[in-house]
DOTOR-291567 format. One line per 5 residues: number of its first residue (from 1); their letters; for each residue y, z, x of C-alpha. Coordinates in nm, 3 decimals. Example, Ala and Ser with C-alpha at 12.3 -4.5 7.8 and 13.67 -1.06 7.14 Angstrom:
BEGIN
1	AS	-0.450,0.780,1.230 ~ -0.106,0.714,1.367
//
This chain:
BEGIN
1	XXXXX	8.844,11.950,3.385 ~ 8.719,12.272,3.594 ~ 8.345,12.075,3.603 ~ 8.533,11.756,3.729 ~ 8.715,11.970,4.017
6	XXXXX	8.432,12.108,4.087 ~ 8.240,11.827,4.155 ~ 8.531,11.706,4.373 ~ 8.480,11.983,4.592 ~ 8.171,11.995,4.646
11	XXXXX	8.179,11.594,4.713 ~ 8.419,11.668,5.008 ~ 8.212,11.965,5.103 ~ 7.916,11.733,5.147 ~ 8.137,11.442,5.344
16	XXXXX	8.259,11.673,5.592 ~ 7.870,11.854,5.616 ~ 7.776,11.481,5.735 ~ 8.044,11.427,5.945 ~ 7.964,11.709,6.158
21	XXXXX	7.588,11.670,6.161 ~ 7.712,11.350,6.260 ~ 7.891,11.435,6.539 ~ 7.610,11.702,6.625 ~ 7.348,11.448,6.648
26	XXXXX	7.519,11.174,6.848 ~ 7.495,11.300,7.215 ~ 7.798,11.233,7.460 ~ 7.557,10.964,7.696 ~ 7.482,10.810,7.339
31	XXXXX	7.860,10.590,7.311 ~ 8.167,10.670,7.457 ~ 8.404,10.818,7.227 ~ 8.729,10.588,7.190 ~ 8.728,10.172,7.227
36	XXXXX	8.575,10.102,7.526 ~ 8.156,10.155,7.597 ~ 8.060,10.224,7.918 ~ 7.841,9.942,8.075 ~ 7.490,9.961,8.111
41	XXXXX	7.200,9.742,8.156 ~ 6.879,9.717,7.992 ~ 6.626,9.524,7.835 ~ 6.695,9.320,7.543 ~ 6.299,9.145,7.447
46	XXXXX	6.302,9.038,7.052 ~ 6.028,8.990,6.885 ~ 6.039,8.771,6.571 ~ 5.861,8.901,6.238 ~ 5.546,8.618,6.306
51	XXXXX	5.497,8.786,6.664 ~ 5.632,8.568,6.871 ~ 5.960,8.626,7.074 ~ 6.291,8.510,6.987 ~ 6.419,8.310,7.282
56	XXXXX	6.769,8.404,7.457 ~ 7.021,8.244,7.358 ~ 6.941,8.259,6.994 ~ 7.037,8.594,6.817 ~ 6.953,8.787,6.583
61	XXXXX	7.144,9.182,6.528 ~ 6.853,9.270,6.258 ~ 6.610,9.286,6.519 ~ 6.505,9.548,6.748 ~ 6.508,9.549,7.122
66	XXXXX	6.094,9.610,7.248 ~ 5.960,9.801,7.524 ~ 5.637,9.638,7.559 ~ 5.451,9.301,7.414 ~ 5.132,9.216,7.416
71	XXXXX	5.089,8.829,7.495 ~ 4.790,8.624,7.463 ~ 4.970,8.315,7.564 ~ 4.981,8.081,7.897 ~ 5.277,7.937,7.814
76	XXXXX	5.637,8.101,8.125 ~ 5.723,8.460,7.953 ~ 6.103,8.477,7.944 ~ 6.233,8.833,7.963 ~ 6.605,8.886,7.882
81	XXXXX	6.815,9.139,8.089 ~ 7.111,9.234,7.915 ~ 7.465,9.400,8.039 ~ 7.672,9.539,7.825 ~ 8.053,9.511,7.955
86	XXXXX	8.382,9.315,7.935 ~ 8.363,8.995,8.106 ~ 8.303,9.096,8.449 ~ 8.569,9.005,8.737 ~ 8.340,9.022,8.986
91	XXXXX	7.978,8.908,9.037 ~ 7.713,9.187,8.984 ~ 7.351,9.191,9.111 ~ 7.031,9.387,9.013 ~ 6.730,9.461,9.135
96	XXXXX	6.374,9.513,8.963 ~ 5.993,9.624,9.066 ~ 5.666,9.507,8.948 ~ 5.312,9.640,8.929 ~ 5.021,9.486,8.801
101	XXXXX	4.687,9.710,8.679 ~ 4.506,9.333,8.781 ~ 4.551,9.074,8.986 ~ 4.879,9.025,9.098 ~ 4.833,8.676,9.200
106	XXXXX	4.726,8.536,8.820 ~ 5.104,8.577,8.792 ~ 5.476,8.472,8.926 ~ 5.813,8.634,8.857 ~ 6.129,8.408,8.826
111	XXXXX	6.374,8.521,8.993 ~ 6.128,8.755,9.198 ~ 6.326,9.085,9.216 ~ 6.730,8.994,9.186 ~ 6.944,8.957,8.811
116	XXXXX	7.275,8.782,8.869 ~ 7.542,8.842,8.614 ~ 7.925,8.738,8.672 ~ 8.182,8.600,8.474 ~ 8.135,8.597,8.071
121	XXXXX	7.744,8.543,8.174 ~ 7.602,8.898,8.085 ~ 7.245,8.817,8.035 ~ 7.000,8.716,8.285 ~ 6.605,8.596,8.214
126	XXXXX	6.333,8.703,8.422 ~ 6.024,8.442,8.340 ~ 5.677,8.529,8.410 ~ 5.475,8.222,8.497 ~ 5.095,8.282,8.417
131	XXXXX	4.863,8.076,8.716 ~ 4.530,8.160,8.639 ~ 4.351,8.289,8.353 ~ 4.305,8.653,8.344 ~ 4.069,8.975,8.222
136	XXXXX	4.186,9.154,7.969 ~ 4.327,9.482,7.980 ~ 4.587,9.394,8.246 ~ 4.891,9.460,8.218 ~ 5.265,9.409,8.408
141	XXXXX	5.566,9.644,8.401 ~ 5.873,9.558,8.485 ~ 6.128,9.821,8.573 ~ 6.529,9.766,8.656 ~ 6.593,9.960,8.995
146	XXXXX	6.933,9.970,9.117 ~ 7.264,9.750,8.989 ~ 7.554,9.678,9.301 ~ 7.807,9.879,9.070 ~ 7.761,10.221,9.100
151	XXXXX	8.001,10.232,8.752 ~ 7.679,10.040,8.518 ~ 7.446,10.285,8.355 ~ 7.109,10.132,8.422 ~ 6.898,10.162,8.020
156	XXXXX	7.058,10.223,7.716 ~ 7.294,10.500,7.624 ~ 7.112,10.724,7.442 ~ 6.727,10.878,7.546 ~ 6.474,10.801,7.312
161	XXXXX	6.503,10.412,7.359 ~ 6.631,10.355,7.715 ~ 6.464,10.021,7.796 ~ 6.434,10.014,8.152 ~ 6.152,9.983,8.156
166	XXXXX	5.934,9.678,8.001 ~ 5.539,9.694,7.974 ~ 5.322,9.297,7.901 ~ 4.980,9.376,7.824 ~ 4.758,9.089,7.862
171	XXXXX	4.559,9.046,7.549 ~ 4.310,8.827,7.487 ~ 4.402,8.439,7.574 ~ 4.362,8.169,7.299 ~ 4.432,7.866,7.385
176	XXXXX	4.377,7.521,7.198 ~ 4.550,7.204,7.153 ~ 4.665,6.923,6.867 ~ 4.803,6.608,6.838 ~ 5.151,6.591,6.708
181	XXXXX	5.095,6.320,6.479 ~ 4.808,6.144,6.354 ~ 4.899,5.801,6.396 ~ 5.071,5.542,6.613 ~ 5.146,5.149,6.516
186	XXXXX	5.137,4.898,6.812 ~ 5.267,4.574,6.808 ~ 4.955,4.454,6.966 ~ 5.099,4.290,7.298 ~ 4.964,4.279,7.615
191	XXXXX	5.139,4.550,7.895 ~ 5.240,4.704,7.565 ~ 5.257,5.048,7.664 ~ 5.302,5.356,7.386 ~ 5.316,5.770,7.450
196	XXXXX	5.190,6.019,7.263 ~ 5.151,6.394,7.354 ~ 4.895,6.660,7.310 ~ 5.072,7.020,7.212 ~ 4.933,7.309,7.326
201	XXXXX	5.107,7.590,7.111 ~ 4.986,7.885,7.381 ~ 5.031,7.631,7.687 ~ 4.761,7.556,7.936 ~ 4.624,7.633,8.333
206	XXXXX	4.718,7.266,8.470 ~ 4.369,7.397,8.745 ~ 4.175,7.389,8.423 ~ 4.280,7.059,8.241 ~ 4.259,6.872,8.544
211	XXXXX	3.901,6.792,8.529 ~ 3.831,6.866,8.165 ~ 3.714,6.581,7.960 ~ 3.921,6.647,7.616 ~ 3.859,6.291,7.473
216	XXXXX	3.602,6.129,7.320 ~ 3.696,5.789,7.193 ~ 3.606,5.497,6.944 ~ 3.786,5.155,7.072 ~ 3.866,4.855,6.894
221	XXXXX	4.047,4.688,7.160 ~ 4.086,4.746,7.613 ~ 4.356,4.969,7.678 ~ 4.417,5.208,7.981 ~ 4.502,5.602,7.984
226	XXXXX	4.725,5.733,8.212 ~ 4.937,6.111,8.176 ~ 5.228,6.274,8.371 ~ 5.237,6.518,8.599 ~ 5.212,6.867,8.476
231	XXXXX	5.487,7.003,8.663 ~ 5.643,7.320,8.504 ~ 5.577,7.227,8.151 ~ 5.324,7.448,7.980 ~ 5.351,7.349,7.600
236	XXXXX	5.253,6.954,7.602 ~ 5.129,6.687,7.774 ~ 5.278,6.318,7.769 ~ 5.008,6.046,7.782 ~ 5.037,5.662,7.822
241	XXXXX	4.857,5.416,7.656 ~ 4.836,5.052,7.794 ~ 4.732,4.787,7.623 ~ 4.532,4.552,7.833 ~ 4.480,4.246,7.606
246	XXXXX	4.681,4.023,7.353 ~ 4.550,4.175,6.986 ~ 4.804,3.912,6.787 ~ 4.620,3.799,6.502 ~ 4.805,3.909,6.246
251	XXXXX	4.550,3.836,5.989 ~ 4.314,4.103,6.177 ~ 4.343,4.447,6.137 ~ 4.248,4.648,6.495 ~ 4.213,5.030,6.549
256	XXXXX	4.102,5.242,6.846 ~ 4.074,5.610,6.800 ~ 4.113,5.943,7.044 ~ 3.966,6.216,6.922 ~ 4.036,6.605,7.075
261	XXXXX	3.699,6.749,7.159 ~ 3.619,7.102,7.184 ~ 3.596,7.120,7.594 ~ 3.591,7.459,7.787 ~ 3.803,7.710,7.657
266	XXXXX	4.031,7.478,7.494 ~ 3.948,7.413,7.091 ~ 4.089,7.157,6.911 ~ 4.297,7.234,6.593 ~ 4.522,7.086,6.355
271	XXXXX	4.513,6.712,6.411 ~ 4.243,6.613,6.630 ~ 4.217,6.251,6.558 ~ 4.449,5.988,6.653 ~ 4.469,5.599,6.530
276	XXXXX	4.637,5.364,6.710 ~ 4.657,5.074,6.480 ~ 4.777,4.689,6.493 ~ 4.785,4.644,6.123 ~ 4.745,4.333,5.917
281	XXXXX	5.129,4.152,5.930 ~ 5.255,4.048,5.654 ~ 5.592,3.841,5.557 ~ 5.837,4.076,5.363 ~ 6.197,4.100,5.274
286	XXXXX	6.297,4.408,5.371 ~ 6.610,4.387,5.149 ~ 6.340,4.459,4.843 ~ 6.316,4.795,5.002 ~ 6.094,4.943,4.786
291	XXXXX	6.076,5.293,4.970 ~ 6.410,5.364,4.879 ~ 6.338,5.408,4.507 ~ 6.122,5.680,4.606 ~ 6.329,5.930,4.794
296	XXXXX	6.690,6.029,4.818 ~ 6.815,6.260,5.117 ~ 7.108,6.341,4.920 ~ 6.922,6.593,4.695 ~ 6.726,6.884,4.924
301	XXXXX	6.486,6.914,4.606 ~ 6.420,6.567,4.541 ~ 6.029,6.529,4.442 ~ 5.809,6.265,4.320 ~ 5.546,6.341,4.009
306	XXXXX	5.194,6.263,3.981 ~ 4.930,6.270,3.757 ~ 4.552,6.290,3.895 ~ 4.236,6.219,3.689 ~ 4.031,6.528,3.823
311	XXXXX	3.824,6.762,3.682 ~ 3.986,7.034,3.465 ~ 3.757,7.338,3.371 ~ 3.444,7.080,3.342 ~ 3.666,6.835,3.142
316	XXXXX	3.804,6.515,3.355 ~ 4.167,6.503,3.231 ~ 4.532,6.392,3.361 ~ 4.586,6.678,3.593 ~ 5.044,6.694,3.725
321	XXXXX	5.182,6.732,4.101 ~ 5.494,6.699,4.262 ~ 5.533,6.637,4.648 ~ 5.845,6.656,4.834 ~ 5.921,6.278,4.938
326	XXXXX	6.101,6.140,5.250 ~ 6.141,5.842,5.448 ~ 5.986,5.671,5.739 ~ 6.238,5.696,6.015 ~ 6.187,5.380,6.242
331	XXXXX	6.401,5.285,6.526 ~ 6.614,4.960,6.520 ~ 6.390,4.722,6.653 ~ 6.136,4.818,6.401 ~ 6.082,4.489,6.210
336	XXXXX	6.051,4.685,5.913 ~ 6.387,4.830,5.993 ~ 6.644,4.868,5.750 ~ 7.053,5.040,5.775 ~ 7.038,5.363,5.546
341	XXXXX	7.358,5.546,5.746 ~ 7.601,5.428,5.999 ~ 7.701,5.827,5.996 ~ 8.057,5.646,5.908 ~ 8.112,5.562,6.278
346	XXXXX	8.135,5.180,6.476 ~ 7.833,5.368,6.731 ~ 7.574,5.177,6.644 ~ 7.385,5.441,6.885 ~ 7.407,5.705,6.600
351	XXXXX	7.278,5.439,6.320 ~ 6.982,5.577,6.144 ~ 6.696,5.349,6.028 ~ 6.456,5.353,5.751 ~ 6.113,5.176,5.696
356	XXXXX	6.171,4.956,5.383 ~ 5.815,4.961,5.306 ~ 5.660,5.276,5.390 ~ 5.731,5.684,5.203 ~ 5.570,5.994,5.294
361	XXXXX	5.502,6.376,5.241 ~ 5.639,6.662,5.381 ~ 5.881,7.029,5.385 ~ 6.195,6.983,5.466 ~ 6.171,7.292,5.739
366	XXXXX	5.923,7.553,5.795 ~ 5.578,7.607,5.850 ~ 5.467,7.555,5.451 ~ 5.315,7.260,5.308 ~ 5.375,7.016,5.044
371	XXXXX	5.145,6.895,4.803 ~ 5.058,6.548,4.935 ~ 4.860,6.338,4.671 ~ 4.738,6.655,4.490 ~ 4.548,6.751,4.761
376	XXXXX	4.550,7.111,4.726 ~ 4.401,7.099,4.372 ~ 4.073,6.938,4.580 ~ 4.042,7.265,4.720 ~ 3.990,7.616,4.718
381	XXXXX	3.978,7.862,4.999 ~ 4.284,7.668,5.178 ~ 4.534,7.749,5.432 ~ 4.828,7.582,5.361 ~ 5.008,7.645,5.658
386	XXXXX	5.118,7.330,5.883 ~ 4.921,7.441,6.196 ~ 4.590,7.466,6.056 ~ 4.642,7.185,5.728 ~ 4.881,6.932,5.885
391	XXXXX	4.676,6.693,5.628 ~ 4.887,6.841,5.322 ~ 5.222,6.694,5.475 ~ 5.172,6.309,5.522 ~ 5.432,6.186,5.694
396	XXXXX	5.315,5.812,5.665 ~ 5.096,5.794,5.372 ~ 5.185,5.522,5.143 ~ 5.300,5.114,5.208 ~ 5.452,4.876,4.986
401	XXXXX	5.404,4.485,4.941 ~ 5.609,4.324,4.739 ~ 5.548,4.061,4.518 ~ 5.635,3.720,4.675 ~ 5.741,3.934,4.976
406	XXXXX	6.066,4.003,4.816 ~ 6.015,4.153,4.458 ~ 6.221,4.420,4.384 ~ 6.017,4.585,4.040 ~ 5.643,4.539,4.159
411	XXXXX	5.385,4.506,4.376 ~ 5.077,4.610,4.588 ~ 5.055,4.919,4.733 ~ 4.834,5.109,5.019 ~ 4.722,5.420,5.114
416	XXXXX	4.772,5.417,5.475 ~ 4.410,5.440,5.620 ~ 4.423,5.789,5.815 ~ 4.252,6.094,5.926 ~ 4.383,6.449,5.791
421	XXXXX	4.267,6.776,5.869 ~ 4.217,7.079,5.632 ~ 4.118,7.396,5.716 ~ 3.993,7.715,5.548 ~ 4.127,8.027,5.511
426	XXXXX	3.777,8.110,5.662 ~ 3.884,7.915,5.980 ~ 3.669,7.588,5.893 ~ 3.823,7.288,5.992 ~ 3.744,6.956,5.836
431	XXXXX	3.849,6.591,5.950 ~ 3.908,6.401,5.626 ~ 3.954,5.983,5.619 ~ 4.167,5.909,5.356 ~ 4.243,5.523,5.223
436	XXXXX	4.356,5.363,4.920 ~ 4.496,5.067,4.702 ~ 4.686,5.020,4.415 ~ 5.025,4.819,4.264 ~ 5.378,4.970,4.140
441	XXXXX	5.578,4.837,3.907 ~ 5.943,4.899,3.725 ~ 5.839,5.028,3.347 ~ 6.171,5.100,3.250 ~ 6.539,5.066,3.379
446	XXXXX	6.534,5.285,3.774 ~ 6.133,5.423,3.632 ~ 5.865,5.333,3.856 ~ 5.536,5.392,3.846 ~ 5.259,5.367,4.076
451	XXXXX	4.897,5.357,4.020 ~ 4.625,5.342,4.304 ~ 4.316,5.503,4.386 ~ 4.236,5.747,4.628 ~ 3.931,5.776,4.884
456	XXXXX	3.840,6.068,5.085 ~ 3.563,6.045,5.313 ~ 3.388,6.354,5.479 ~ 3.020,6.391,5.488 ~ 2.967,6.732,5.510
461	XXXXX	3.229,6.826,5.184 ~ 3.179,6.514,4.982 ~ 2.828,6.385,5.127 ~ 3.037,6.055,5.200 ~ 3.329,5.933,4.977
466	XXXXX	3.448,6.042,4.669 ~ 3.750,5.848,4.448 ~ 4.018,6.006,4.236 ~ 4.253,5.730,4.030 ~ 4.619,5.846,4.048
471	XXXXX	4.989,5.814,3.875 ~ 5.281,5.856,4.055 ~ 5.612,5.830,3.942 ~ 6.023,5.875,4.109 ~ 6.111,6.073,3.807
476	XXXXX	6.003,6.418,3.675 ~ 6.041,6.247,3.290 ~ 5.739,5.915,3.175 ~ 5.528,5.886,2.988 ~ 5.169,6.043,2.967
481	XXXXX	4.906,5.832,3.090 ~ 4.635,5.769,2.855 ~ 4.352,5.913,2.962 ~ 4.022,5.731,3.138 ~ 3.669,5.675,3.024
486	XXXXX	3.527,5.726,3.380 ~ 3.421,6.088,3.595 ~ 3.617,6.221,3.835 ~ 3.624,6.434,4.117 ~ 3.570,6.841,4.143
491	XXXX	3.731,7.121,4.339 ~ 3.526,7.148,4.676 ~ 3.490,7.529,4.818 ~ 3.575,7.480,5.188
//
């Protein structure tokens, strides 16, 4: 009992030791003692745990507010200014400098020296517009000046992280460009125009991309090439493709590709080809819909199972996968098109469409990759990230025919013809053509199976085209396949 008071004592000894150190170490220009806080203004520039910043208005109270950032992008800057006060009655203005240790005219502020807060809008964004390339080892400071009432504390409350000050150092500039996607279907008519973009992840000088050849291209039919203005946008631009003669047939499969070159200091990454196809028409029911027994967006986990005859340890054996499985979203007029939600509304304008025919690969959300047709088991040394191996996520990748057109157990299937691109973790980036055929078939009550080969094509990793025979199946549980009397492929070192 004496131990146990003891201990008692010396518990509320050590609670009211804290409190005071407490109350010691918070300063009186830290936080106002009572309810209120009295207003002040600083800087409030997140950075997000890859690097880049977090974007007012999203949030997030785990992160801390920086002083200075070191940016290697072209892309507008947007600085956050943030007051801290009730909702304001009246309108209040501040004022900031800048200074530039290089040339201040490779740069433009937004607004140029004037914040405006008023009402329940307490945050203002100053955005720093980047004209011309630069030299490295510049920098630009930013620094809040005066606020029109006298009453707001201009930096933070406390004096080891005031933030009233904010530093950009201008790092080296890296900038590149991709293609979204990797493939576009046309109907093949002529005046038939289609868009597609090129992303540039750290944005672009429109003075530089003016002029610059980017394209090199292979055509299988006339079309012309036409882009919008640049205007503020810094992250993409739109292109349009017209085509300039009837390509009908339906029995004739036509292609044209655009391929991203390597052209002044831009480099192409990620997807660098892009097909625009007319495919091969043929007549199907889409009411077989045999893409639907491949996915289901009800279940965040769903997955599809392989097998792939590959080498195992310098044995060829049955070698499992799984691959997260979606959809082809089409729009209405699609002729492929078929109803999977009305969202339970008479708006048709909300109606979501899926291709009956086609199923791809890909993460729900994220950056991460899934494991499209085992692909990462013909590698080592990959980066699986989405930005430098878009190729593991086909979004497209495989098309049904039903038998008769409206079969709903079997059938011929295709690996849509495509280019994907791999990289290394070593920064080598490869431009694979993949292609394909097989059939699918009901084996048992809801089981189907699939079974098609696979061709890759790259000279430099395969010395042309190698071919890997694969299972596939829309259940985790059939049977073993019995295993082949023919080589297979190996792991390739990229």
């Amino acid at each position: 009992m004496k131990t146990y008071n003891k201990m008692n004592r010396i518990k509320i000894y050590s609670i009211l030791a804290l409190s005071a150190l407490f109350i010691i170490s918070c300063s009186k220009d830290d936080y106002k003692l009572g309810s209120e806080i009295d207003p002040y203004l600083r800087f409030n520039f997140l950075v997000k745990s890859d690097n880049t910043p977090l974007e007012y208005p999203a949030v997030n109270g785990g992160l801390i507010p920086q002083s200075s950032y070191v940016n290697n992008a072209v892309r507008t800057l947007k600085i956050p200014v943030a007051l801290t006060t009730q909702p304001l009655k009246e309108a209040v203005t501040a004022n900031f400098s800048s200074t530039t240790t290089g040339d201040n005219t490779s740069f433009s502020l937004n607004p140029v020296n004037e914040l405006l807060f008023q009402g329940s809008k307490v945050t203002d964004t100053i955005f720093v517009s980047f004209d011309k390339r630069w030299k490295e080892n510049q920098s630009i400071t930013l620094k809040l000046e005066t606020v029109s009432d006298p009453n707001i504390h201009i930096g933070n409350l406390n004096t080891e992280y005031v933030n009233d000050t904010f530093k950009i150092d201008l790092g080296t500039i890296a900038t590149n460009y991709t293609f979204p996607v990797n493939r576009i279907v046309i109907k093949g008519e002529a005046g038939e125009t289609v868009d597609f973009k090129v992303n540039f992840p750290n944005g672009f000088f429109p003075s530089e991309i003016e002029n610059l050849e980017i394209f090199k291209f292979l055509d299988g039919f006339s079309y012309s090439l036409t882009h919008d203005d640049y205007g503020d946008n810094r992250s993409s631009i739109t292109y349009h493709l017209t085509l300039l003669e009837d390509i009908q047939n339906d029995d004739v499969y036509y292609e044209s590709d655009i391929t991203l070159i390597n052209a002044g200091d831009y480099t192409a990454t990620g997807n660098s080809i892009l097909q625009v196809v007319k495919p091969i028409k043929s007549t199907r029911d889409i009411n077989a819909n045999p893409a639907s027994k491949f996915y289901d967006l009800t279940n965040q986990f769903y997955l599809t199972y392989g097998e792939t005859w590959f080498d195992k340890s310098g044995v060829c054996a049955w070698q499992a996968y799984n691959a997260f499985t979606y959809p082809v979203v089409v729009t209405k007029d699609n002729e492929n098109a078929i109803l999977y939600s009305d969202k339970g509304t008479t708006n048709p304008d909300d109606d979501i469409y899926h291709d009956a025919f086609k199923i791809g690969f890909n993460v729900a959300s994220g950056t991460n990759t899934t494991n499209s047709f085992n692909l990462k088991r013909w590698f080592s040394n990959e980066s699986t990230t989405g930005a430098n191996s878009p190729g593991f996520n086909i979004t497209s990748a495989l098309e049904f025919f039903p038998e008769n057109g409206n079969s709903k157990t079997q059938g011929n299937v295709l690996v849509i013809p495509q280019y994907i691109t791999i990289t290394g973790t070593n920064k080598n980036v490869h431009s694979i053509a993949i292609s394909g055929a097989g059939t699918y078939k009901e084996i048992s009550t809801g089981l189907f199976e699939i079974s098609f080969e696979l061709k890759l094509t790259n000279e430099e990793l395969f010395g042309g085209t190698v071919t890997a025979q694969y299972k596939m199946y829309n259940n985790k549980t059939y049977p073993k396949p019995t295993a082949l009397s023919i080589d297979c492929p190996k792991e390739v070192d990229l």
